[in-house]
N, C-alpha and C positions, 0 to 999 in steps of 0.2 A: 740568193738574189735571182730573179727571174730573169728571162733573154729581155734583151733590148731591143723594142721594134719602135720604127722610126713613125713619125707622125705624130698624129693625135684622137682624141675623140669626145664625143659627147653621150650623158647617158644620162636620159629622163627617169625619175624617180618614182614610184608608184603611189598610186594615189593612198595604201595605205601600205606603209611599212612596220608589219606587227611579226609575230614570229615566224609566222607561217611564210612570208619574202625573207626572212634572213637569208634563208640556205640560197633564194633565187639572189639575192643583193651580192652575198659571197661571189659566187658563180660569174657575175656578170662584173666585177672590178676584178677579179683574176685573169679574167679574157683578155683584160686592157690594162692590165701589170705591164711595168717598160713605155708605156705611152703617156701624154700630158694625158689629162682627165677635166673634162669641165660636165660637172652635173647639175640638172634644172630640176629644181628643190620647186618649182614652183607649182606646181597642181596636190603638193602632198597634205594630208587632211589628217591624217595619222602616223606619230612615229612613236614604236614601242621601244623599249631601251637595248632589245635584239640587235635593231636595225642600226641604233645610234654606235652601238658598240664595233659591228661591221663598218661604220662609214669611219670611225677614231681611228681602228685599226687598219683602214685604206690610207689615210691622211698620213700615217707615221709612215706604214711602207712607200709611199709615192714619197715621203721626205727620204727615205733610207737609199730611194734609186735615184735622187735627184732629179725628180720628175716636177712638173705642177699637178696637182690636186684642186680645180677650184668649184666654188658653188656661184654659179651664172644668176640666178634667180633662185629667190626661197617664199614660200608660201608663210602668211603669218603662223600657221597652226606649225609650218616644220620650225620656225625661230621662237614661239614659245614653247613647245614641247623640249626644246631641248635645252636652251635657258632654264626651266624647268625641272631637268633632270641633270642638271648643273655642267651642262656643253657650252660652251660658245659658240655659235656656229662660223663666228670671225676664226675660230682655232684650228680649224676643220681643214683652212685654206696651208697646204706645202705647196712652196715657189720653188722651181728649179735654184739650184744652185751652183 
């Protein structure tokens, strides 16, 4: 489990998330491991199944630290792309517990 750092954060999502952001998407929800998390889905125009797998796997870790995980705003292309690729993006959201 990752250190616990106090606060919280926000992190805008890229306008496209295809393979070539995985490693960047990785990267930047590791930074902010231990902290609540709210991400703004809202300008994203493309998501590959890379990126979708990166944010599932943020979603269960921030469940596993009792963190929040949530999505502040989502763009229609990021809530059908992943409906799509059969995510919910209601699933996405871990609440502290």
């Amino acid at each position: 489990m990752a250190a616990k750092k106090a606060g919280s954060g926000n992190l805008k999502l890229s306008a496209v998330l295809d393979l070539n952001e995985a490693s960047t998407l990785h990267g930047q929800l590791m930074a902010m491991r231990g902290s609540d998390i709210v991400l703004d889905a809202s300008g994203v125009e493309r998501v590959g199944v890379q990126c979708a797998q990166v944010l599932v796997a943020g979603a269960r870790a921030w469940d596993e630290d009792k963190k929040s995980f949530q999505l502040a705003q989502t763009s229609d292309a990021f809530e059908k792309t992943m409906q799509l690729i059969g995510i919910n993006p209601a699933n996405l959201i871990a609440k502290e517990i």
